[in-house]
PyMOL Python script that loads the backbone (N, CA, C, O; Angstrom):
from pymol import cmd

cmd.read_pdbstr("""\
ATOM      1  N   UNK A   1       9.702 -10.169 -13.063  1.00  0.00           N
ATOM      2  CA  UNK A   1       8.937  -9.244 -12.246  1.00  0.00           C
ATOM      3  C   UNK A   1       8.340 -10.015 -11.082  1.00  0.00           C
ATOM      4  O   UNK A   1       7.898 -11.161 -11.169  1.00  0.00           O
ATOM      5  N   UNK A   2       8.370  -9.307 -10.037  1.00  0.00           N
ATOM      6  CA  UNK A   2       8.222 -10.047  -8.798  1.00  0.00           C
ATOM      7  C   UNK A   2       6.726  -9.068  -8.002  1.00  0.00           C
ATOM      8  O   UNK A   2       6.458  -7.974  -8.498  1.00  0.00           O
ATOM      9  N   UNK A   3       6.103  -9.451  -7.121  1.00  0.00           N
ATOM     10  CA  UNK A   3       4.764  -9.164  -6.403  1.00  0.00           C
ATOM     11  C   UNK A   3       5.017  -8.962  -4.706  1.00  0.00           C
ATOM     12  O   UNK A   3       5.480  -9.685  -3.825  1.00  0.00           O
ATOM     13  N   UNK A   4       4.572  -7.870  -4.743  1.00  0.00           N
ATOM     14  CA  UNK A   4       4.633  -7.575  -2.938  1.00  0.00           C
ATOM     15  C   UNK A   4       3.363  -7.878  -2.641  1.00  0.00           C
ATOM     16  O   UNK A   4       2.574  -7.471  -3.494  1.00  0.00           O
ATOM     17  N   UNK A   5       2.783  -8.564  -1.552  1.00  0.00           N
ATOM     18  CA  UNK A   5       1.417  -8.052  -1.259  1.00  0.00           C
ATOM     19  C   UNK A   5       1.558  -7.789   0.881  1.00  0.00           C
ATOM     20  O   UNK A   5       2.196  -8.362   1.764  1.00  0.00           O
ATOM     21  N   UNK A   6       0.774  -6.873   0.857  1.00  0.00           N
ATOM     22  CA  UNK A   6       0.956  -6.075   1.926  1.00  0.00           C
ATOM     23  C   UNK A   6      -0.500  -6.348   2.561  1.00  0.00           C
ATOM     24  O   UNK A   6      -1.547  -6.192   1.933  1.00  0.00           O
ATOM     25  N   UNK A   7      -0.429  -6.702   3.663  1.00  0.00           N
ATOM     26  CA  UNK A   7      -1.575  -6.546   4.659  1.00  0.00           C
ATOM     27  C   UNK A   7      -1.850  -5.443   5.517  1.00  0.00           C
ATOM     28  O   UNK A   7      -0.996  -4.644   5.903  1.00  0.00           O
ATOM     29  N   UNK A   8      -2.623  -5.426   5.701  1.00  0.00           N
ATOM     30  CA  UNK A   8      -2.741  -3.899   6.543  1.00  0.00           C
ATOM     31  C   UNK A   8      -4.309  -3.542   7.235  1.00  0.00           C
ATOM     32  O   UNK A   8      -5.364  -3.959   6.757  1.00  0.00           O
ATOM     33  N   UNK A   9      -4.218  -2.846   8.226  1.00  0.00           N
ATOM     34  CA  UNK A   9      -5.277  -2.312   8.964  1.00  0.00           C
ATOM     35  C   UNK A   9      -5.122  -1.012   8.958  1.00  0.00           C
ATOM     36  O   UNK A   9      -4.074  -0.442   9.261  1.00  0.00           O
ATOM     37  N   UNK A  10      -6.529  -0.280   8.487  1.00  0.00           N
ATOM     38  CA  UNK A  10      -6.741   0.893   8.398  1.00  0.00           C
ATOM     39  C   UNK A  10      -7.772   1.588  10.011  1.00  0.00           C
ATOM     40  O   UNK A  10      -8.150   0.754  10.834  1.00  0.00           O
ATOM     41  N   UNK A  11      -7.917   2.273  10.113  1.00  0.00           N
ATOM     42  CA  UNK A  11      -9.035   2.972  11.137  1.00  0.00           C
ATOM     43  C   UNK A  11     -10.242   2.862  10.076  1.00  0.00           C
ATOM     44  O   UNK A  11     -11.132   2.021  10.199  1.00  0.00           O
ATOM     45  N   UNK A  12     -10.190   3.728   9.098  1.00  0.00           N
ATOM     46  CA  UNK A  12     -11.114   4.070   8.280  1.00  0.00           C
ATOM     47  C   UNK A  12     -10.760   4.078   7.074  1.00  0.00           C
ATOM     48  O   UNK A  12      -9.824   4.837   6.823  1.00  0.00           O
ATOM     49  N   UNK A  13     -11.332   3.288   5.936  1.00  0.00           N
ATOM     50  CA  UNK A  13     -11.120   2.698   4.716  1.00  0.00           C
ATOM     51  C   UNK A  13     -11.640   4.013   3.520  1.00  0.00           C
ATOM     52  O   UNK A  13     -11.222   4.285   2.394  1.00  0.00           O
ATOM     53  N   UNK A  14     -12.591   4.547   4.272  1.00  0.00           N
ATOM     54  CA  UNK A  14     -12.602   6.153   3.819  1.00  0.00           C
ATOM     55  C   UNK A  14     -11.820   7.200   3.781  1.00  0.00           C
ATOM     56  O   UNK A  14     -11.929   7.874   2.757  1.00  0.00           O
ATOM     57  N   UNK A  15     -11.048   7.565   4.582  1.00  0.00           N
ATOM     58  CA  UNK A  15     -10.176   8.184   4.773  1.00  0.00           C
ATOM     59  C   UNK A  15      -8.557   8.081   4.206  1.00  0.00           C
ATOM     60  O   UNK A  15      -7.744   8.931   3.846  1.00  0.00           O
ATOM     61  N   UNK A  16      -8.526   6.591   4.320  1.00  0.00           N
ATOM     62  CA  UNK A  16      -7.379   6.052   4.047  1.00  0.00           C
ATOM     63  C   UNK A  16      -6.953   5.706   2.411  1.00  0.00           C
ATOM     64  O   UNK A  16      -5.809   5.674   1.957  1.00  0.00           O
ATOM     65  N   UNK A  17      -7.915   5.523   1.864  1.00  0.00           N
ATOM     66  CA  UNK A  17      -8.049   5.290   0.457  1.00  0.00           C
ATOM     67  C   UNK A  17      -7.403   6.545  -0.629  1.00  0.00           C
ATOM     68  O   UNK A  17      -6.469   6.274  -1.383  1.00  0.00           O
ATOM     69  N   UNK A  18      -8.053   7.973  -0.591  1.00  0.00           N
ATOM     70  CA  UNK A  18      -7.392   8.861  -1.388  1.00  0.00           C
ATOM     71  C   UNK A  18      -5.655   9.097  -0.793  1.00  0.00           C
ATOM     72  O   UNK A  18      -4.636   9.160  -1.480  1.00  0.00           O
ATOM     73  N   UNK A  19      -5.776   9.176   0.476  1.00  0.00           N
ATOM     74  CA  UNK A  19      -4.495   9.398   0.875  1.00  0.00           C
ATOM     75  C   UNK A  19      -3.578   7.942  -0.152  1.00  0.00           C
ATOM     76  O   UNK A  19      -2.976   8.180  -1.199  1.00  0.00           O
ATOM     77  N   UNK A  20      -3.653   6.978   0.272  1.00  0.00           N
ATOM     78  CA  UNK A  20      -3.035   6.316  -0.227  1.00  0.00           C
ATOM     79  C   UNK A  20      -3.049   6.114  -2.389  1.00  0.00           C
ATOM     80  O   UNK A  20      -2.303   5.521  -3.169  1.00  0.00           O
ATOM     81  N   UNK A  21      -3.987   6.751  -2.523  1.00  0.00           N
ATOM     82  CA  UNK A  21      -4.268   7.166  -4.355  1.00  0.00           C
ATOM     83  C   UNK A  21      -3.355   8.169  -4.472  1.00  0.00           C
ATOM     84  O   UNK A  21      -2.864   8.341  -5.588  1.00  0.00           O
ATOM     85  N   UNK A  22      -2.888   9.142  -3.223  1.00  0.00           N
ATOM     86  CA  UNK A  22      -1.810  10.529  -4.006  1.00  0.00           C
ATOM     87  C   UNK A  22      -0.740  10.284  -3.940  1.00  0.00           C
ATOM     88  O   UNK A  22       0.185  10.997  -4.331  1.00  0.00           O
ATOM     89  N   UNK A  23      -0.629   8.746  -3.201  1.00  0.00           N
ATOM     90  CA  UNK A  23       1.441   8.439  -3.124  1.00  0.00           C
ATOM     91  C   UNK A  23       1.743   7.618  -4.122  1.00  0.00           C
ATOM     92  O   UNK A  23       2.561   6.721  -3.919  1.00  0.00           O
ATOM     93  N   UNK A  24       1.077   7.791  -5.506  1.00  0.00           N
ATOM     94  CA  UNK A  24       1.412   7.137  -6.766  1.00  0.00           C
ATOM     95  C   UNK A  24       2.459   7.318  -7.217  1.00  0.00           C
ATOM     96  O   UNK A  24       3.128   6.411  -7.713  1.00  0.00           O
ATOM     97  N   UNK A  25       2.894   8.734  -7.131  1.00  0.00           N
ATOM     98  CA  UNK A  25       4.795   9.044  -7.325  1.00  0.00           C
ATOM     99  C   UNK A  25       5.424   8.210  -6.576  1.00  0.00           C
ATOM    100  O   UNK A  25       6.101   7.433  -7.249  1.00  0.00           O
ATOM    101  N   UNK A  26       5.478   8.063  -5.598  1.00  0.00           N
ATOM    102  CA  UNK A  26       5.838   7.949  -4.439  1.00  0.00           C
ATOM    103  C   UNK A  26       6.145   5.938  -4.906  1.00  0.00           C
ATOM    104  O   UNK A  26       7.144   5.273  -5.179  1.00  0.00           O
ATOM    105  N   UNK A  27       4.971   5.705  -4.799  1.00  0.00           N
ATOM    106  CA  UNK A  27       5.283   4.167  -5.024  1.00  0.00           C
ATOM    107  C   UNK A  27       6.192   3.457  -6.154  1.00  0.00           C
ATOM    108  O   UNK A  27       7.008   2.537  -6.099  1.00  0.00           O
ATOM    109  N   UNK A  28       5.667   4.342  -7.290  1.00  0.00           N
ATOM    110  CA  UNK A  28       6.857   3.905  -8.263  1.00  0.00           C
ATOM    111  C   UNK A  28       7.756   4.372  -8.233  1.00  0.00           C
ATOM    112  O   UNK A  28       8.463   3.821  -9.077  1.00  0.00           O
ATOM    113  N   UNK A  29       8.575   5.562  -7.481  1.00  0.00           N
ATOM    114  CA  UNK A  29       9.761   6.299  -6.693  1.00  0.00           C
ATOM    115  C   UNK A  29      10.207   4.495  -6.344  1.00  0.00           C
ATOM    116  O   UNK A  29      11.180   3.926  -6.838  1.00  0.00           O
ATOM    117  N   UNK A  30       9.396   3.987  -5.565  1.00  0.00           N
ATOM    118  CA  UNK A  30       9.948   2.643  -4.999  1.00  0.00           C
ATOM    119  C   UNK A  30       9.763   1.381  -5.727  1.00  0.00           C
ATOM    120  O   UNK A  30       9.617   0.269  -5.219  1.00  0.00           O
ATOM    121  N   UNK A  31       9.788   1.741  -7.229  1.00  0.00           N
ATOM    122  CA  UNK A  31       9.583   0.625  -8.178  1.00  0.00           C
ATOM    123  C   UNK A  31       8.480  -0.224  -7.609  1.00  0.00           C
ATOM    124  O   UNK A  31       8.688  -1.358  -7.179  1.00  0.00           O
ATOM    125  N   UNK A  32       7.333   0.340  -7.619  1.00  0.00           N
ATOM    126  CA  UNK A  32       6.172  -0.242  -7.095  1.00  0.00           C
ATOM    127  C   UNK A  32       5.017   0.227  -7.865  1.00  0.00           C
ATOM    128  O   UNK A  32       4.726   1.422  -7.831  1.00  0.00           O
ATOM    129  N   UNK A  33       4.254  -0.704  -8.639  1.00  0.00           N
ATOM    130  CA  UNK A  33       3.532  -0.557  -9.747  1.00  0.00           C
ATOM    131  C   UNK A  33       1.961  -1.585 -10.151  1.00  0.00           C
ATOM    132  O   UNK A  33       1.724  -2.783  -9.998  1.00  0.00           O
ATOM    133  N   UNK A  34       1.409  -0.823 -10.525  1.00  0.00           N
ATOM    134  CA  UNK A  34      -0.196  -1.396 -11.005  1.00  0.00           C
ATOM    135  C   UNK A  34      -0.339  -2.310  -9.478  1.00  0.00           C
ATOM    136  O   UNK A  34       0.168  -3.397  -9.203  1.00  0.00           O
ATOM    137  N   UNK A  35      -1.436  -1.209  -8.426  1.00  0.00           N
ATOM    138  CA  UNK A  35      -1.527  -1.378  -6.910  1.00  0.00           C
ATOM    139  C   UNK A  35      -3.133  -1.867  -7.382  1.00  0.00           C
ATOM    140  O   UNK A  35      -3.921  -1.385  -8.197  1.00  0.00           O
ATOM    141  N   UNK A  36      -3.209  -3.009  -6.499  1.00  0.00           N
ATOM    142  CA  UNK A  36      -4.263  -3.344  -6.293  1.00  0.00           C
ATOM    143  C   UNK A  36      -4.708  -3.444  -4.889  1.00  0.00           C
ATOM    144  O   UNK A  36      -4.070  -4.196  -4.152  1.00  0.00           O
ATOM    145  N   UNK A  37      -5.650  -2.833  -4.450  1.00  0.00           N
ATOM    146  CA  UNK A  37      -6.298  -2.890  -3.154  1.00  0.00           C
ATOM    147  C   UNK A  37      -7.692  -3.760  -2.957  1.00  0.00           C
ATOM    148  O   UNK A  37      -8.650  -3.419  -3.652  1.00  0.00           O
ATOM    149  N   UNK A  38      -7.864  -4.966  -1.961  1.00  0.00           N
ATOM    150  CA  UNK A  38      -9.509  -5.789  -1.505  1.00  0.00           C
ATOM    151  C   UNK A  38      -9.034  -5.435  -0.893  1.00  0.00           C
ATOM    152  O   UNK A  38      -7.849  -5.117  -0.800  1.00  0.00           O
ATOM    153  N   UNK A  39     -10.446  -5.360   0.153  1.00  0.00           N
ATOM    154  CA  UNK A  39     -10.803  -5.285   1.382  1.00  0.00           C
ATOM    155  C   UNK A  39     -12.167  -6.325   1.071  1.00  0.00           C
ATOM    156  O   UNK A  39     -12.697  -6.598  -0.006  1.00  0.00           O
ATOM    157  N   UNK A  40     -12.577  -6.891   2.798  1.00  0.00           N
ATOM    158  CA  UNK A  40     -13.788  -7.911   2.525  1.00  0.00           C
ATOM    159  C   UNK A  40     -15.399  -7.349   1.664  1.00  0.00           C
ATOM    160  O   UNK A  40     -15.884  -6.224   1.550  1.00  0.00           O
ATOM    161  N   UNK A  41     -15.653  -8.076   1.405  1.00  0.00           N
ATOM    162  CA  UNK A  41     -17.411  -7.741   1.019  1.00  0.00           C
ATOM    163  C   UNK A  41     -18.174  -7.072   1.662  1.00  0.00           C
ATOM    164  O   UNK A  41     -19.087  -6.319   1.320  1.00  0.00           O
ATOM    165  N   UNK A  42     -17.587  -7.506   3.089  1.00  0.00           N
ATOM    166  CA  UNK A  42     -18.948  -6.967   4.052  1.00  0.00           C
ATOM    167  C   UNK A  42     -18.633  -6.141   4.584  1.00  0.00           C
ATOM    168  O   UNK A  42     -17.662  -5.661   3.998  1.00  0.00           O
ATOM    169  N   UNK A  43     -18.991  -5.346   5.847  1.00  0.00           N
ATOM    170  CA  UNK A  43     -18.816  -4.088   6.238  1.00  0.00           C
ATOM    171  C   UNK A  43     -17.550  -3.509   6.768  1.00  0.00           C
ATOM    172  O   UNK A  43     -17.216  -2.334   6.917  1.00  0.00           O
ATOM    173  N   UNK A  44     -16.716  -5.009   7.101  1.00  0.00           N
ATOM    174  CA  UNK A  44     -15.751  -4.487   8.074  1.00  0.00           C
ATOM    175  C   UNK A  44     -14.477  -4.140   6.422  1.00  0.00           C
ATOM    176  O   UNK A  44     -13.886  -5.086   5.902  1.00  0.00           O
ATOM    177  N   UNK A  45     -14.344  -2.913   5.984  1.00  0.00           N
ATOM    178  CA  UNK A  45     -13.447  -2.723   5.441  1.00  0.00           C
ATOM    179  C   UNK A  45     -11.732  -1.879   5.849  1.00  0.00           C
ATOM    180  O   UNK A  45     -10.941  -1.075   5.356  1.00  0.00           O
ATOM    181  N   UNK A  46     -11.932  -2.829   7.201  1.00  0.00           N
ATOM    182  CA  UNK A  46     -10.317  -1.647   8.244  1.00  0.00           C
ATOM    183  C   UNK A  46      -9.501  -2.806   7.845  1.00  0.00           C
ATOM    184  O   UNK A  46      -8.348  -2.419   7.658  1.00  0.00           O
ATOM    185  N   UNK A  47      -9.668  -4.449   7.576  1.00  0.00           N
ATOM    186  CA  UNK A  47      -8.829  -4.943   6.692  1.00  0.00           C
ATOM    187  C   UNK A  47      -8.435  -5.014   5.199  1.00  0.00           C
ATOM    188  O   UNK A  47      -9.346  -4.944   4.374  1.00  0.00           O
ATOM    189  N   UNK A  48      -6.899  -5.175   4.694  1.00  0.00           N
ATOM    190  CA  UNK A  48      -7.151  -4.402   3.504  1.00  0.00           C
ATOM    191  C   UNK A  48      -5.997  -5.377   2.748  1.00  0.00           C
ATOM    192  O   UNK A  48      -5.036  -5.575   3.490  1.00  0.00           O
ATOM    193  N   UNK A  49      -5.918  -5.861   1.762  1.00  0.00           N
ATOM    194  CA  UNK A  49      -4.487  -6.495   1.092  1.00  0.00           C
ATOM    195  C   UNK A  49      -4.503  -5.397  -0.569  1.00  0.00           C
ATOM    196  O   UNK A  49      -5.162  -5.299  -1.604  1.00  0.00           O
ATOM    197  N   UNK A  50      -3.321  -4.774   0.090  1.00  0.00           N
ATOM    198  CA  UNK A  50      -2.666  -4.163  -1.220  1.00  0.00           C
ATOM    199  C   UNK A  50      -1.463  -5.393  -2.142  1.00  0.00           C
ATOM    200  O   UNK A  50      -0.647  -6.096  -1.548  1.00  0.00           O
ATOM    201  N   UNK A  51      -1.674  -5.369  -3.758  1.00  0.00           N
ATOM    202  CA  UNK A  51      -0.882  -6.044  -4.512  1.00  0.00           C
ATOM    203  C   UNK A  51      -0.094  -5.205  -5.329  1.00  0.00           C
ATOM    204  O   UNK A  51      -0.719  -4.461  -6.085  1.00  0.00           O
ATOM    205  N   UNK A  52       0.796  -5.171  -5.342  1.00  0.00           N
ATOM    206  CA  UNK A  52       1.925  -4.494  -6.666  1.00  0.00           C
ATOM    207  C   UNK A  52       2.474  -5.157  -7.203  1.00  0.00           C
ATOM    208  O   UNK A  52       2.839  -6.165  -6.597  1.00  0.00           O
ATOM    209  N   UNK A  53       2.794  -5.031  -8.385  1.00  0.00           N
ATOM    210  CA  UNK A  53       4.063  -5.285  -8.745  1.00  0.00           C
ATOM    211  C   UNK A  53       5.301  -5.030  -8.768  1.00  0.00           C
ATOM    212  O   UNK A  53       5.485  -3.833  -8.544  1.00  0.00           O
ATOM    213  N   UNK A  54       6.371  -5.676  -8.960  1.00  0.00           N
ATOM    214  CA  UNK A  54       7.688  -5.102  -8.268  1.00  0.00           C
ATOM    215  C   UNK A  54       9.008  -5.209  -9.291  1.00  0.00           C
ATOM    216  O   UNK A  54       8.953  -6.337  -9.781  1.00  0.00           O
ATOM    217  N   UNK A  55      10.073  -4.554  -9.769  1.00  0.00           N
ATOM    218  CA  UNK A  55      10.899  -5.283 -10.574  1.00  0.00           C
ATOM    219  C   UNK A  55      12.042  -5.244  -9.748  1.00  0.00           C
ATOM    220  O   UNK A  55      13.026  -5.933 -10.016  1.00  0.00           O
ATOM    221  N   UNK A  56      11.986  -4.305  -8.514  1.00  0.00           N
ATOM    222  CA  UNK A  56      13.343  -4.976  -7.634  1.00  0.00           C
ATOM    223  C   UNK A  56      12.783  -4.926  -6.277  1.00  0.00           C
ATOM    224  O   UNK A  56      12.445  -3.852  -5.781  1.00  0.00           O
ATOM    225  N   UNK A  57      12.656  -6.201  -5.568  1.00  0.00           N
ATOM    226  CA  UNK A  57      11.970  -6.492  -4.573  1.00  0.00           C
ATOM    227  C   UNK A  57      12.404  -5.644  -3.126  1.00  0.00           C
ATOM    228  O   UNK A  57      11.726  -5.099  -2.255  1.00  0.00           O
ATOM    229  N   UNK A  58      13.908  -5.824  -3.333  1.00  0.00           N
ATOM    230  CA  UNK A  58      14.996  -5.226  -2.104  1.00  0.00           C
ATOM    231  C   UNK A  58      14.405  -3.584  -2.094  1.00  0.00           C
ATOM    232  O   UNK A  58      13.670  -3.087  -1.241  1.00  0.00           O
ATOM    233  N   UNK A  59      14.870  -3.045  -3.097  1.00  0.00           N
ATOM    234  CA  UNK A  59      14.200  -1.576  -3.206  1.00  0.00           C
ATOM    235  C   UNK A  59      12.966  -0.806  -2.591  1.00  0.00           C
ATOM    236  O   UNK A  59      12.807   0.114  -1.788  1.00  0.00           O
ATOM    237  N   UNK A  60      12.107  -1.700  -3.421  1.00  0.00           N
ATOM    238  CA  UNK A  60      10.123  -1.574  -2.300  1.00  0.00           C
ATOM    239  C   UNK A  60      10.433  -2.153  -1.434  1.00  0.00           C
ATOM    240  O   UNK A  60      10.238  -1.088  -0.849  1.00  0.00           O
ATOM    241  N   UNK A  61      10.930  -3.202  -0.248  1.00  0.00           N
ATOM    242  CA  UNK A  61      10.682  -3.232   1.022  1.00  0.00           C
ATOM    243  C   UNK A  61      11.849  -2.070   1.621  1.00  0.00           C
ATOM    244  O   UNK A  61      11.588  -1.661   2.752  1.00  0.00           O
ATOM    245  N   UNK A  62      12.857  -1.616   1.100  1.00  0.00           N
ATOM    246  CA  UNK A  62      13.311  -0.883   2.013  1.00  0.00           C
ATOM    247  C   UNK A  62      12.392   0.568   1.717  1.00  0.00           C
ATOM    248  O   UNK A  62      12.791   1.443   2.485  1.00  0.00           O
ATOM    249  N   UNK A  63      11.619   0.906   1.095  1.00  0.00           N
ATOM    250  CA  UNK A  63      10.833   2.387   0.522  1.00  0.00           C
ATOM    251  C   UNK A  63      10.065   2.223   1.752  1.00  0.00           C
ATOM    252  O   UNK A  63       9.988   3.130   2.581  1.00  0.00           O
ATOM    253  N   UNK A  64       9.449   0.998   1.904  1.00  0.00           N
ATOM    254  CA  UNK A  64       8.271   1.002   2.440  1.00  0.00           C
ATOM    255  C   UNK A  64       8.583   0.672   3.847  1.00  0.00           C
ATOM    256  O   UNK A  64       7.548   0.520   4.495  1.00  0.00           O
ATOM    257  N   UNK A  65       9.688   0.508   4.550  1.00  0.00           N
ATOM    258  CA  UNK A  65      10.180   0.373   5.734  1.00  0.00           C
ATOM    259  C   UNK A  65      10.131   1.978   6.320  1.00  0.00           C
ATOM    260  O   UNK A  65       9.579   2.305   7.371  1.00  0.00           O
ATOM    261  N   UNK A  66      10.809   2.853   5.428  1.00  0.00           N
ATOM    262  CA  UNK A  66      10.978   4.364   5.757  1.00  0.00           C
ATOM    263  C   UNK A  66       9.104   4.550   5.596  1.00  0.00           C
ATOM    264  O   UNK A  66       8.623   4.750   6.711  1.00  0.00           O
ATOM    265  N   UNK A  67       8.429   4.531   4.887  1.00  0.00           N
ATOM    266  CA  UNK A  67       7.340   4.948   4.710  1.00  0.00           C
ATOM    267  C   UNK A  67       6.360   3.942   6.313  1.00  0.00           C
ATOM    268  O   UNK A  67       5.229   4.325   6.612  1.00  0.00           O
ATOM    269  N   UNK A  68       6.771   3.204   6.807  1.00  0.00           N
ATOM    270  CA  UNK A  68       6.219   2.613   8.231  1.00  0.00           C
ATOM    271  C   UNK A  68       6.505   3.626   9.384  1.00  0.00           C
ATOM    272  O   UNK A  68       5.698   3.937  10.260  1.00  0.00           O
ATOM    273  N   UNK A  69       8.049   4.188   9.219  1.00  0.00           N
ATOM    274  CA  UNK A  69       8.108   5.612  10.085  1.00  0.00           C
ATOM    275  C   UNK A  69       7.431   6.684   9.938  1.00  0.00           C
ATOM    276  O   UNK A  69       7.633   7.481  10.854  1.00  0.00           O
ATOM    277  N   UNK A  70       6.671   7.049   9.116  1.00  0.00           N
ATOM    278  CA  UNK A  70       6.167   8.228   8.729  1.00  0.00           C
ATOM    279  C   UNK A  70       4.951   8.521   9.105  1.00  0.00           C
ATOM    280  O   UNK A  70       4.169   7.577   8.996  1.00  0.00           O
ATOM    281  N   UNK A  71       4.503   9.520   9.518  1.00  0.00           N
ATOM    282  CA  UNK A  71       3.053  10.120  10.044  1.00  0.00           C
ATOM    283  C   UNK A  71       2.139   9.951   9.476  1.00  0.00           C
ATOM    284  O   UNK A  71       1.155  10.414  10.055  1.00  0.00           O
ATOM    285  N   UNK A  72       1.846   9.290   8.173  1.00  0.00           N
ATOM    286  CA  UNK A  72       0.322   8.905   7.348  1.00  0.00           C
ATOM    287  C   UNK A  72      -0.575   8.336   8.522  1.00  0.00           C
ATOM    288  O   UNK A  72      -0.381   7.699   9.557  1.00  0.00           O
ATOM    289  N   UNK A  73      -1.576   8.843   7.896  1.00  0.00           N
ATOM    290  CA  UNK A  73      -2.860   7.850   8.731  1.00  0.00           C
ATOM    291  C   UNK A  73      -2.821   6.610   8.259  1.00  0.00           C
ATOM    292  O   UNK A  73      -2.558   6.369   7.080  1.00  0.00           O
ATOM    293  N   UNK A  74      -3.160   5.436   9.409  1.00  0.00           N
ATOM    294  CA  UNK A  74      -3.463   4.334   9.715  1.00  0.00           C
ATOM    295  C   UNK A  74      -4.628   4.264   9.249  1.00  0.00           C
ATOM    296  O   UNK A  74      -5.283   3.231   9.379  1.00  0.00           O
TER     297      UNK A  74
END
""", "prot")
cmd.dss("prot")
cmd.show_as("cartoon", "prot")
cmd.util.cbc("prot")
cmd.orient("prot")
């Protein structure tokens, strides 16, 4: 089993958070599993490192290539 971890900038860490809690189908659709999300301590939470786990690596980066085209909020 192999680990993606994803960096990312949000606008708003409020906003962005449930949206990203309802694409749970969705992630393991892309063999992408037990997501862990930090963001820093202090206030600025628009930086963010998501962790998964992965059992076929090729699979989740191409899911998540199509999911970079897509209209979700930032």
């Amino acid at each position: 089993m192999g680990m993606m971890i994803i960096r990312h900038k949000v606008r708003d860490y409020g906003q962005w958070r449930p949206i990203f809690d309802e694409h749970l189908e969705m992630q393991r659709a892309a063999g992408l599993f037990n997501p862990r999300v930090y963001h820093s301590a202090d206030s600025n939470k628009s930086e963010i490192v998501v962790v998964f786990d992965t059992e076929d690596t090729k699979k989740a980066k191409e899911a998540l290539a199509v999911l970079k085209t897509d209209k979700l909020p930032h």
